[in-house]
GUVO-406413 format. One record per residue: x, y, z of N, C-alpha, C, O in turn. Coordinates in steps of 0.2 Angstrom, whole numbers, padded with zeros to 4 digits, always signed. Example, Ala and Ser with C-alpha at 12.3 -4.5 7.8 and 13.67 -1.06 7.14 Angstrom:
// GUVO-406413
+0066-0028+0039+0062-0022+0039+0066-0016+0039+0071-0017+0042 +0064-0011+0035+0068-0005+0036+0064+0000+0039+0067+0006+0040 
END
This chain:
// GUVO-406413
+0151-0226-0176+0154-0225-0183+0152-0231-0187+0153-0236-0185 +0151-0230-0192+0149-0235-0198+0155-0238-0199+0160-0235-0198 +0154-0246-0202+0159-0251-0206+0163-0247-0212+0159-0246-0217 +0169-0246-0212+0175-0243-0218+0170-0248-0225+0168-0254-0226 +0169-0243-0228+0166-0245-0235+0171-0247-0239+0176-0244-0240 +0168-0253-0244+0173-0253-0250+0171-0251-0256+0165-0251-0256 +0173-0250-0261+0175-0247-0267+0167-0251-0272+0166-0257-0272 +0165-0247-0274+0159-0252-0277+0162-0251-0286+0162-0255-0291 +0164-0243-0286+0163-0240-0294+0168-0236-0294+0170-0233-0289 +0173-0235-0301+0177-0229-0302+0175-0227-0307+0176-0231-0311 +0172-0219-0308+0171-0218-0314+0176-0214-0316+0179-0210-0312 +0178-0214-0323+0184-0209-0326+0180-0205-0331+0176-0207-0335 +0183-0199-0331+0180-0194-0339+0184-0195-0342+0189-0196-0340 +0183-0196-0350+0189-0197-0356+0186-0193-0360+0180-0191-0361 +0189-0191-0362+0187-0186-0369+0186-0190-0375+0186-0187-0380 +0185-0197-0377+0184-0201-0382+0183-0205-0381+0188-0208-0381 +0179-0209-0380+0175-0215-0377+0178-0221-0381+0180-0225-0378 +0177-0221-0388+0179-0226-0393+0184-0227-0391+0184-0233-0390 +0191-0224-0391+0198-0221-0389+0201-0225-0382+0207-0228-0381 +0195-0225-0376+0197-0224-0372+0194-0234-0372+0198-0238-0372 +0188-0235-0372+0186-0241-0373+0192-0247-0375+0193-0253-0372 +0194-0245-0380+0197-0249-0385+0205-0249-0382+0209-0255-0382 +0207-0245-0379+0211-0246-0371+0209-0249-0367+0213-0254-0367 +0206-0249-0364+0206-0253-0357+0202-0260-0358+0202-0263-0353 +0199-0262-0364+0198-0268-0366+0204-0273-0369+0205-0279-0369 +0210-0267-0371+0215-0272-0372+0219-0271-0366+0224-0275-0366 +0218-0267-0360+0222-0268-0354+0217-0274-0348+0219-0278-0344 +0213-0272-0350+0209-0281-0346+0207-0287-0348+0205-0292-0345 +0209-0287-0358+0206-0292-0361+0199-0293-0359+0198-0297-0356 +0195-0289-0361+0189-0291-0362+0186-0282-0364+0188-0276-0365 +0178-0285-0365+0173-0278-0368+0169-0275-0360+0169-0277-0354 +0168-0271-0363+0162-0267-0358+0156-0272-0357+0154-0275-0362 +0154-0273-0352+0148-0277-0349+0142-0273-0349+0137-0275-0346 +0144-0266-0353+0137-0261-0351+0139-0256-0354+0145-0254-0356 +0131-0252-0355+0132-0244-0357+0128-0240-0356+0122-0240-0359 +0129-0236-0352+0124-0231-0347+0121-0227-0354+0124-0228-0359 +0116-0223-0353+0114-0216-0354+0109-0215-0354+0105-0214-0358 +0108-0213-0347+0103-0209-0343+0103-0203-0341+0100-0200-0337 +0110-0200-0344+0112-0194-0342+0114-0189-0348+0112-0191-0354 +0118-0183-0346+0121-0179-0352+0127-0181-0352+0131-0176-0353 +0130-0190-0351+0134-0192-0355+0133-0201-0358+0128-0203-0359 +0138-0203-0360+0135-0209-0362+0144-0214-0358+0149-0212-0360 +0143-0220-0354+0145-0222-0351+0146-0229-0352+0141-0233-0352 +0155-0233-0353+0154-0240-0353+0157-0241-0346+0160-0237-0343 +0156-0247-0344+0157-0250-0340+0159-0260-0340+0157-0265-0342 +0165-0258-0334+0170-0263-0337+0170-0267-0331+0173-0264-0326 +0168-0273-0329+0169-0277-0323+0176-0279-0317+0177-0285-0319 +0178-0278-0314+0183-0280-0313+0184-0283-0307+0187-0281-0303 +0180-0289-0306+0178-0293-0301+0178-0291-0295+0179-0285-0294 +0177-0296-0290+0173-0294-0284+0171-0287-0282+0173-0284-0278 +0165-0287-0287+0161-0282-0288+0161-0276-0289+0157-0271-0289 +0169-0275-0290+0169-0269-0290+0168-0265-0300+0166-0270-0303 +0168-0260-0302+0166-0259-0308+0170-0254-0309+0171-0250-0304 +0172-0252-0316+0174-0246-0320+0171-0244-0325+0170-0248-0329 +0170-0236-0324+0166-0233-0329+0169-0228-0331+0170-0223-0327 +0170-0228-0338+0171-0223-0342+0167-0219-0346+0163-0222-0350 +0167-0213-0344+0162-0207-0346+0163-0202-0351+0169-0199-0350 +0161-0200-0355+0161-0196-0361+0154-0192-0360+0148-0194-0361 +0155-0185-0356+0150-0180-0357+0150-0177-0362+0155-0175-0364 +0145-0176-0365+0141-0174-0369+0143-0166-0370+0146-0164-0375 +0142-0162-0364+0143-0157-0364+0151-0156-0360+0151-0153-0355 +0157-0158-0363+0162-0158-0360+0167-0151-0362+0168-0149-0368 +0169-0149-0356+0172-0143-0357+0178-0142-0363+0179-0137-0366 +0182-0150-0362+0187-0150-0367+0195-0148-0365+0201-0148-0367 +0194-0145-0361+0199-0140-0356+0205-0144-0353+0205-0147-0348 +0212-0146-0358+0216-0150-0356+0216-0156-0355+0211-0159-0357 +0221-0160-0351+0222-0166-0351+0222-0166-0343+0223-0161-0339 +0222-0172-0342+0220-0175-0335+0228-0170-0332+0230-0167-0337 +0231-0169-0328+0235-0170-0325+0235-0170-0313+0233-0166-0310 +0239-0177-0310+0239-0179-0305+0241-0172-0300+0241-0172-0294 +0243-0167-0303+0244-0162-0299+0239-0157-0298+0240-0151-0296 +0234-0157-0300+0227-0152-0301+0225-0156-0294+0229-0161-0293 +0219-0153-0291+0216-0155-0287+0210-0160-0292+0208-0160-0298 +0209-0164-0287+0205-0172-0292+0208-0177-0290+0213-0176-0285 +0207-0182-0292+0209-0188-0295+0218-0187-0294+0219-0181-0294 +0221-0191-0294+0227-0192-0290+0230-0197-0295+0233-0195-0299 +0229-0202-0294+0230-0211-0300+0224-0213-0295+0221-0211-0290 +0223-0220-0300+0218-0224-0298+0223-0229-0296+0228-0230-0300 +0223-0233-0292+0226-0240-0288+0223-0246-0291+0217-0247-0293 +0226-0250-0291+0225-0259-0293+0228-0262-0291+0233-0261-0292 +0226-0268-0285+0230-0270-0282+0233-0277-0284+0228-0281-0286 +0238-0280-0284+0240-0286-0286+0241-0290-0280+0242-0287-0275 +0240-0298-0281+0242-0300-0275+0250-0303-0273+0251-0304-0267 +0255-0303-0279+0261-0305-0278+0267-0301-0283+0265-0296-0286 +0272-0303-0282+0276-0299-0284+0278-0301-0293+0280-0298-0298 +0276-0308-0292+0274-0311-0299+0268-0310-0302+0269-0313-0308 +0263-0308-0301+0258-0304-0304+0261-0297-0307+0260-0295-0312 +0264-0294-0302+0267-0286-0304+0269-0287-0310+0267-0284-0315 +0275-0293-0312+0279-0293-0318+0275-0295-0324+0276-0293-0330 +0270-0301-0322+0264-0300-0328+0261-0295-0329+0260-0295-0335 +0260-0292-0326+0255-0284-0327+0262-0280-0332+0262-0280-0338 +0266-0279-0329+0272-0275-0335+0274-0279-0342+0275-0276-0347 +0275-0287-0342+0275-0290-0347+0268-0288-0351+0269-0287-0357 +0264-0288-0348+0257-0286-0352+0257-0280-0354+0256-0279-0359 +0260-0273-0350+0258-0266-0355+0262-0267-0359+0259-0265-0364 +0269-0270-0360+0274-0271-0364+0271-0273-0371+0273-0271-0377 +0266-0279-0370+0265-0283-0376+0258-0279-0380+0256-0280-0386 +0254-0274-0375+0251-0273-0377+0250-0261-0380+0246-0257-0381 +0259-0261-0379+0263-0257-0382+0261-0249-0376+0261-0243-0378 +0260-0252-0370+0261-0243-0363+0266-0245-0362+0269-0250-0361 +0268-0239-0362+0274-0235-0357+0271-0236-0351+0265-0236-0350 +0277-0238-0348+0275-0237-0339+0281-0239-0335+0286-0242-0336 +0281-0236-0329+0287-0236-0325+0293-0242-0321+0297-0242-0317 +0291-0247-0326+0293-0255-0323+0293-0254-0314+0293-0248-0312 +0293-0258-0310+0293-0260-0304+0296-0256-0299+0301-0258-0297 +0293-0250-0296+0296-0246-0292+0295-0248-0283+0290-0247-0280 +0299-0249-0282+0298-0249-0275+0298-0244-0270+0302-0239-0271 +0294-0244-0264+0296-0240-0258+0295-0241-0252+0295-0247-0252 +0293-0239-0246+0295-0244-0239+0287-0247-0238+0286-0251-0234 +0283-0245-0242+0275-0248-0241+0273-0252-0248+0267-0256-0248 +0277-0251-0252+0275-0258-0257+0279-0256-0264+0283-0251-0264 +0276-0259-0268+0279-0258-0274+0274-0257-0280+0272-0262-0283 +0273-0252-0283+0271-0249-0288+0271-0250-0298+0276-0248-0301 +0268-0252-0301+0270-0251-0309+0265-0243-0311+0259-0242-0311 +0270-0239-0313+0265-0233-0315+0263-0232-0323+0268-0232-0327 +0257-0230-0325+0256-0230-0333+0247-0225-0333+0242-0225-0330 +0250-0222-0339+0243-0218-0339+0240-0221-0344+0243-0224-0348 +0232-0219-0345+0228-0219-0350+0230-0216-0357+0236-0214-0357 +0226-0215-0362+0225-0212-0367+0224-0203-0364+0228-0199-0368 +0221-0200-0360+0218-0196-0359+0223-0194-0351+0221-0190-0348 +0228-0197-0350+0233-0195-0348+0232-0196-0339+0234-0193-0334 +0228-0201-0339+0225-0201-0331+0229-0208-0329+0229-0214-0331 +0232-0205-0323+0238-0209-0318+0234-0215-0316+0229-0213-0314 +0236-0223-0316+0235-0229-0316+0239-0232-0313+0244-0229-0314 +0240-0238-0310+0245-0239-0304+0243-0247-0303+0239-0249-0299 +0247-0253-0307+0246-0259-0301+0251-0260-0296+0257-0259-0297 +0247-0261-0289+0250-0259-0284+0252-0267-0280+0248-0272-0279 +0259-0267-0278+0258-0272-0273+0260-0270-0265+0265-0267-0264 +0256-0272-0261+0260-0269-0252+0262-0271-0251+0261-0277-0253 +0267-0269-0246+0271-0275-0239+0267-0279-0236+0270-0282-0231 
END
């Protein structure tokens, strides 16, 4: 059996690119380090070290059909892992400062979770484990 892969990219679909950018630039302080379009959509891309990347996608040809929701079949939340329990409280201090609703510090018997959705209603999570 092959070596357990890790995560290289997460792409997200957003229904407004501008919207959704302008979001996650102030949830990571910084800009998009790229912008795809080699396809029928147009795509940024936001680093988020050791090499992993996120990309937000705006197809062109998009159905339009609703908002994200974690109970459809898909995507579930995206995870972010923090490394201390004092990083969790900065990540909350920060959606705070930078005006998301999110579920301050939930615990459970495998770690502890902050939960907040996007613009486009897609579940988001920095996570801390036991």
């Amino acid at each position: 059996m092959p070596a357990s892969p890790a995560i290289d990219h997460l792409a997200l679909t957003v229904t407004d690119l501008e919207v959704s950018v302008a979001f996650y630039s102030r949830l990571w302080g910084t800009s998009p380090t790229g912008t795809m379009l080699d396809g029928p959509f147009v795509r940024s891309k936001f680093d988020l070290g050791g090499g992993a990347s996120l990309g937000l996608t705006e197809h062109r040809a998009a159905s339009g059909e609703g908002r994200f929701s974690e109970r459809n079949p898909g995507l579930d939340h995206a995870g972010f892992s923090v490394a201390s329990a004092e990083e969790l409280l900065e990540w909350a201090a920060h959606l705070d400062n930078i005006g998301v609703i999110h579920s301050g510090p939930v615990d459970a018997p495998y770690g502890t979770a902050l939960n907040f959705n996007d613009p486009d209603g897609i579940a988001l999570e920095f996570f801390l484990p036991n």
